[in-house]
N, C-alpha and C positions, 0 to 999 in steps of 0.2 A: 504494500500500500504506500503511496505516494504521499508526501506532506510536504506541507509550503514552505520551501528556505528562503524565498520574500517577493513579494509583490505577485508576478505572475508564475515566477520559476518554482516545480514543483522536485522533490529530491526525495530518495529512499540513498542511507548507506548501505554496503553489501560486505561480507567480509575480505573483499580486496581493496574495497575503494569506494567509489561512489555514483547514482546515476540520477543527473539531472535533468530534466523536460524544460523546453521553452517552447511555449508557444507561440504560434506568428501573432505579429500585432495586425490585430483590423482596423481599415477607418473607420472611422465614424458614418461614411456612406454605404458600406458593406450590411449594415442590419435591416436598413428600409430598401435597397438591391436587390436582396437573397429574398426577402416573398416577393418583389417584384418581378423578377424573372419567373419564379414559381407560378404565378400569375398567369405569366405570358402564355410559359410551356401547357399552362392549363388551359386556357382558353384555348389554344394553335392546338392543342389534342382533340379538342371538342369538338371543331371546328373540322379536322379532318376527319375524325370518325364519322361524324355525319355525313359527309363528303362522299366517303367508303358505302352508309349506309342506302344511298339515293340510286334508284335507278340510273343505269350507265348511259350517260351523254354517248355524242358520236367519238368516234377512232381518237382522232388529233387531240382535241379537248382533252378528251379523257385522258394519254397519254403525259399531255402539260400538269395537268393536273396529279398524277402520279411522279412526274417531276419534281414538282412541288411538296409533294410530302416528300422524295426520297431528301431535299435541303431540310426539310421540316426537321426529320429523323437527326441529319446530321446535326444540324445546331441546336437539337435536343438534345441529342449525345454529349454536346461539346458544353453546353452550359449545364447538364447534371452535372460532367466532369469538373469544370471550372467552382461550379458550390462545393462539391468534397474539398475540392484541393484549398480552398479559401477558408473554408468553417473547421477544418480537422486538421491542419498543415501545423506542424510542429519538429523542432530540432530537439536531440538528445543529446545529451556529452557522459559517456559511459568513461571514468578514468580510476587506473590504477596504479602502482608504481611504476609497473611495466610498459604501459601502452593505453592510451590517449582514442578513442571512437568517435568520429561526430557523426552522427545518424540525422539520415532526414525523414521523415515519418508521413500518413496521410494515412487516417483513420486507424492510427496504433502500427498500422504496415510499413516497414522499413523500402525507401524506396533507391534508398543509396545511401552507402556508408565510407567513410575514410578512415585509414587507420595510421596512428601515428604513434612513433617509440615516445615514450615521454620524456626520456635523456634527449632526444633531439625537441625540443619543443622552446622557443628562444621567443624573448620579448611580447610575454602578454599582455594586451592591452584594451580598455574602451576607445571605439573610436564613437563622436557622437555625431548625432543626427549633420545633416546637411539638407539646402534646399531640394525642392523639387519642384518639377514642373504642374505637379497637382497640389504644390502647400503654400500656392500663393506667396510669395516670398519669406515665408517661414520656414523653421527647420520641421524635417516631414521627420517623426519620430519612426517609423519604419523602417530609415535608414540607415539608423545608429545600430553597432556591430561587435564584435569582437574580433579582433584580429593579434593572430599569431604568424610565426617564422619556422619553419623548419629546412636547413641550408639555405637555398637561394630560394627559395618560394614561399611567398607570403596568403594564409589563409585566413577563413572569415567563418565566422559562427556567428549564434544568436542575433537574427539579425530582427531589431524593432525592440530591442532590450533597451530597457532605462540604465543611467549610470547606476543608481544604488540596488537595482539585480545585479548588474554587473561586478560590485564591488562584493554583495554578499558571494558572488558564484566565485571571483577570485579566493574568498577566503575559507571555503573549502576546499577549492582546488589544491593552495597550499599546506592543506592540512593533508594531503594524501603526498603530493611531492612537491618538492621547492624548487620551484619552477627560476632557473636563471635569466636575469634582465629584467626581472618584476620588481619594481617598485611604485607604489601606488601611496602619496599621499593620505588618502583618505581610508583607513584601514581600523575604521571604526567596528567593521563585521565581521574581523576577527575577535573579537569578543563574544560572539553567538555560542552558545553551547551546541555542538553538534551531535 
């Protein structure tokens, strides 16, 4: 069972380490979207079955019309897919002495994984929000990240994490290994009892 290490990040220890869940941040247009699309997809089903249900028009027509539902179909497909992946989309960081996971999730189902030595794991850090082209010249919280090093290539986690998730998830992290090049000011959540 899962329990809140802060704000949205949820954590269980294991007896090698630790596994943390972050979930995607949504906007704030994302909750009045998701029945709206729902909406759609309902009404555009209604509308075709009836369609389906009507004495058959001539050849041509009828064929257009079977066209029509085969895009129907599709971008029914495409926006159920797009709601899982938007309402269920979550990142995991499974870490041990040995080795470092970041998991990408979607409805609990791992949909790709990374795996790193956690000896090679160099310069951890909050990077925070920047603008976007949807935050109206504000910083678009979605964007803010985690980012680490391992040799030449630099990597990203928890992305739409607030700084003080981040600060609490640094300081379990160093409670399993002490991560080289980390030093963070604000190390207030190292005080948590884990």
């Amino acid at each position: 069972m899962l329990e809140t290490l802060y704000g949205r990040l949820k954590w269980k220890p294991t007896p090698w380490g630790i596994v943390v869940v972050i979930p995607a941040r949504r906007s704030a247009m994302m909750h009045p979207y998701g029945p709206l699309v729902g909406f759609w997809l309902l009404a555009a089903g209604v509308r075709y079955w009836h369609l389906l249900d009507t004495p058959r028009m001539e050849y041509t027509e009828f064929s257009l019309q079977m066209i029509a539902i085969g895009l129907y179909v599709l971008g029914f497909l495409f926006a159920v897919c797009w709601l899982v992946w938007t309402f269920t989309k979550e990142s995991a960081l499974l870490l041990n002495p040995v080795e470092m996971r970041v998991q990408r999730l979607v409805m609990g189902i791992e949909v790709s994984s990374r795996n790193f030595s956690t000896g090679e794991v160099r310069g951890l850090k909050f990077v925070p929000p920047v603008e976007s082209w949807a935050s109206q010249g504000e910083p678009d919280p979605k964007t803010s990240k985690i980012e680490f090093r391992t040799g030449d290539k630099t990597h990203t986690f928890a992305e739409g994490v607030t700084e003080k998730e981040a600060l609490a998830l640094f300081a379990a992290m160093q409670r399993i290994y002490h991560f080289p090049d980390y030093s963070y000011p604000h190390l207030e959540f190292a005080k948590f009892n884990y």
